[in-house]
N, C-alpha and C positions, 0 to 999 in steps of 0.2 A: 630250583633250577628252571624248571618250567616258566614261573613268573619272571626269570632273566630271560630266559629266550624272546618270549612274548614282549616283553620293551625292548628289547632289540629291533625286532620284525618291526615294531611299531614304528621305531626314530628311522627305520631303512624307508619302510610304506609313508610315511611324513615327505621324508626327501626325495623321494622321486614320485609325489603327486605334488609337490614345492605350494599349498598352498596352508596347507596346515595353520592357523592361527596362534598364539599364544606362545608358550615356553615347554612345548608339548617334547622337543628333540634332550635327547639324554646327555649328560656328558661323558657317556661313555664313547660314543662315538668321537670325540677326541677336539673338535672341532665348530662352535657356533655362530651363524650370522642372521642377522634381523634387519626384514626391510618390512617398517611399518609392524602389523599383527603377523606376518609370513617368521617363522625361523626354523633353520635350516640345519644340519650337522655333519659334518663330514670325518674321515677315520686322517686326512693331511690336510694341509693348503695344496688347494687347486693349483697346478704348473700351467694348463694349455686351458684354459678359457677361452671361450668364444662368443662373442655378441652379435646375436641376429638382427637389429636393430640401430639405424643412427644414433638414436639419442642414446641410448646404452653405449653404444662404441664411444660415444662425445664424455662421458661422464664418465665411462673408463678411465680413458686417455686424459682427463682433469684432472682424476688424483694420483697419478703417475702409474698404473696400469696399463695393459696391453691386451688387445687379440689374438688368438691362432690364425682366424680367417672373419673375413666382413661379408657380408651381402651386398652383394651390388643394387646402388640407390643414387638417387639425385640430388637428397639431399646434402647440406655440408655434415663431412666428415673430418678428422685432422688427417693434417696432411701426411704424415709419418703413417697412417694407415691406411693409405689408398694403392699400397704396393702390397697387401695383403692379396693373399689368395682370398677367392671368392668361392663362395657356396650358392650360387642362385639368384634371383630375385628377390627383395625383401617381404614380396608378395607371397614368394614362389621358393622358400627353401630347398634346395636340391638336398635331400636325406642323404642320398649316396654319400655326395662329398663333404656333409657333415659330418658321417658316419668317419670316412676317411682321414676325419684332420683327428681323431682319437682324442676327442679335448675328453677331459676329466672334471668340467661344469660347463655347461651350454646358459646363459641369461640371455631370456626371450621377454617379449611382452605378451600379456594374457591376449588381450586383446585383437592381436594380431597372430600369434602363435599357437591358439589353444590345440588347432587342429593336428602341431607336432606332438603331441603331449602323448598318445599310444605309440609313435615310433619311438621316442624317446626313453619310454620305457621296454618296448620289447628289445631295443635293442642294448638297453641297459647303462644309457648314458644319463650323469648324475644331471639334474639341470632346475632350476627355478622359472619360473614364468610370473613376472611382476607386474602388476596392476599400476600403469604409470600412466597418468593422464593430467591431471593440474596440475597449476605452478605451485601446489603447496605439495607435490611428491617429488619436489628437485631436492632438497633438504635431507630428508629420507634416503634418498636413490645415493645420494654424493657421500653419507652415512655407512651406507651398504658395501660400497664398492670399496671402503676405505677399507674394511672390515675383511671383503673376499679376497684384495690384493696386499692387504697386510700395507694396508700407504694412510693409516688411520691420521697419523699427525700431517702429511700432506694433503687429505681429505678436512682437517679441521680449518687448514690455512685456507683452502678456496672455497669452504662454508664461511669465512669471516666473512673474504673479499663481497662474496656472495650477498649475502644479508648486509652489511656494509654498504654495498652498492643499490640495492634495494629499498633501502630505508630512508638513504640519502634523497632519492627522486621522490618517495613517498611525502619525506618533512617540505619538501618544494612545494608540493600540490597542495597538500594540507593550508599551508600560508597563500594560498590563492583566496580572495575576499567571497569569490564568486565562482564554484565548482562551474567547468566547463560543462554545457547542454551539447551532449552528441548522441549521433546515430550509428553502431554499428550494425554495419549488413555483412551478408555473405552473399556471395556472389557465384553461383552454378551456371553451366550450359542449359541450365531448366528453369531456372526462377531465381529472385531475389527474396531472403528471408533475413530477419532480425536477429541475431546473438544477445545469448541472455549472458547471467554471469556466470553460467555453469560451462560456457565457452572461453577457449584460452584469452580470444581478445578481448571480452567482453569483462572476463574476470579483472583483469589487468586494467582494465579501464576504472570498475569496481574498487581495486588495489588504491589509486589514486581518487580517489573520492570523485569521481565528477558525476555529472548528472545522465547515466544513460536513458534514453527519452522512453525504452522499452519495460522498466519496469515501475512504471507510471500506468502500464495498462493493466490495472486489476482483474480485468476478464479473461486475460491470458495466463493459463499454465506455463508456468517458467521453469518446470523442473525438466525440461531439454535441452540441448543446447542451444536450437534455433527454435526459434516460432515463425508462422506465415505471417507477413508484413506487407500490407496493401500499399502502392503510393498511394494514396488517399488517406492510410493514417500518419504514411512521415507528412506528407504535406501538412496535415494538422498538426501532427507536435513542432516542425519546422525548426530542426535543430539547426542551432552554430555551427557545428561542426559534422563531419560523415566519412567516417573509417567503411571502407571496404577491404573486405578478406574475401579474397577469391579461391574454391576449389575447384579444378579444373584447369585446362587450358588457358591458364594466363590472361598473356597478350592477348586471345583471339574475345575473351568475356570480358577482361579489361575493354578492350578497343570498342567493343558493341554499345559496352554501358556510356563509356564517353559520347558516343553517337547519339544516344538516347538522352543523355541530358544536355546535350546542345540543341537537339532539333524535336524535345516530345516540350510541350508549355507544361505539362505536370510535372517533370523535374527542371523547366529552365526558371521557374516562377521562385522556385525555393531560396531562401537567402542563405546555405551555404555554398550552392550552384553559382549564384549569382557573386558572391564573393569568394569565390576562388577556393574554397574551404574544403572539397574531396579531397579525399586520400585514399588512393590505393594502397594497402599493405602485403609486403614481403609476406609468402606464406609458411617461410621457413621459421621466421619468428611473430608470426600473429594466427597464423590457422593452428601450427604444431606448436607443441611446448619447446619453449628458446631456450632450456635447460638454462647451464651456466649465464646463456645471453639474455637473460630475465630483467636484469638492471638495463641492459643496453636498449631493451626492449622498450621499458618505461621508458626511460630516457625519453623514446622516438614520440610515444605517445603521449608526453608532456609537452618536447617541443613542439607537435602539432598542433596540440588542444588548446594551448598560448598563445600562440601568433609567431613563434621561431619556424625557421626556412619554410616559409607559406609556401605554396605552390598554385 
């Protein structure tokens, strides 16, 4: 009896620190889900679910799931869940009115949420906290969600379309003679730095085989996502093409770097400066993961790397 008690406690203390690894949750708890090495067990299916999170709300709402309430963000959400009551900033979850919507699963990002992880538990609400960051945890994630909202065979149909659509841009690139030579940067109110492939846009570029000019440089630690990038080494690698991912204020970093490579001769001298070859990139699908819009994504960065809708 004792030994029952003890794997009870065990698969309770699993699920409300949601990181537990392996097949460690009982089936006595009635209930299991698996995202990646994380599984979880609950005593029903979850009714009031709640997503702290965009990409979580977006990946819901794909495989025909729903929210109790959303965080107020900028970024795109669906439209059916923008009349959602709201709990906060997505920076800034307001516990209270988390507390208030009585959901019976909370899915948060580790990353971002770890800090709810002691209210969470003192107040006794069931919840996962998921490690989502590459395009190779959309697969997983769309897996998961099918699993917590019982929408498995709707979750298989938009992992077809998914991978389907991802594959399709992949076999394009692949048949290119000549892997496109570009530059990704990132673009801060503080500096310009290089994205490796451990970066969403960078990966994605990786995905489609081209030549990103950044890991050519052996002397650079790649296992972050950016590295320091002087113009003095783009000028020498002097890519075809230059993907810009801006964090921050947009327009106003966008607008500067435009200035700067009209009127500084270290970036007007470049030959993708000079042929019209920049691109600025949307941050909702090239800084963040474009979840389901991962095919649309490629898509964009193939017609650019190509020579379609030059700008």
């Amino acid at each position: 009896m004792k030994k029952i008690l003890a794997c009870v406690a065990a698969a309770a203390l699993c699920f409300s620190l949601s990181a537990c690894g392996g097949n460690s949750a009982g089936s006595q708890s009635g209930l299991s889900y698996t995202y990646k090495d994380q599984t979880i067990s609950v005593k029903a299916a979850p009714q009031r679910v709640v997503t702290l999170s965009a990409p979580l709300l977006n990946m819901a709402y794909a495989v025909g799931g729903t929210s109790a309430a959303r965080p107020e963000t900028t970024s795109p959400i669906p439209e059916e869940a923008k009349s959602l009551p709201t709990i906060g900033h997505v920076q800034n979850i307001n516990m209270e009115s988390l507390v208030g919507m009585k959901p019976d699963l909370v899915l948060g990002e580790k990353n971002q949420n770890s800090k709810l992880e002691s209210l969470l538990q003192s107040n006794k609400i069931p919840y996962v906290l998921i490690q989502y960051d590459g395009i190779n945890d959309n697969v997983p994630l769309l897996k998961f969600m099918g699993q917590v909202y019982n929408k498995q065979e709707q979750a298989d149909k938009v992992i077809k379309t998914y991978e389907d659509g991802v594959k399709a841009v992949i076999d394009k690139a692949s048949a290119q003679q000549t892997p496109a030579k570009v530059a990704v940067l990132r673009a801060t109110g503080k500096d310009v730095t290089a994205e490796t492939p451990k970066s969403i846009c960078a990966s994605m570029v990786d995905m489609l085989k081209m030549n990103n000019v950044i890991t050519s440089h052996k002397d650079l630690n790649l296992d972050s996502k950016t590295v320091p990038y002087s113009l003095e080494q783009l000028s020498a690698d002097d890519p075809d093409t230059i993907f810009i991912v801006t964090m921050g204020k947009q327009n106003e970093i966008n607008k500067k770097l435009d200035e700067s490579m009209r009127n500084n001769p270290s970036w007007a001298h470049l030959k993708a400066v000079q042929n019209h070859r920049v691109f600025f990139l949307e941050s909702n699908l090239f800084l963040m993961n474009p979840g389901i819009k991962t095919p649309e994504a490629l898509q964009k960065l193939y017609d650019l790397a190509y020579g379609k809708n030059n700008a």
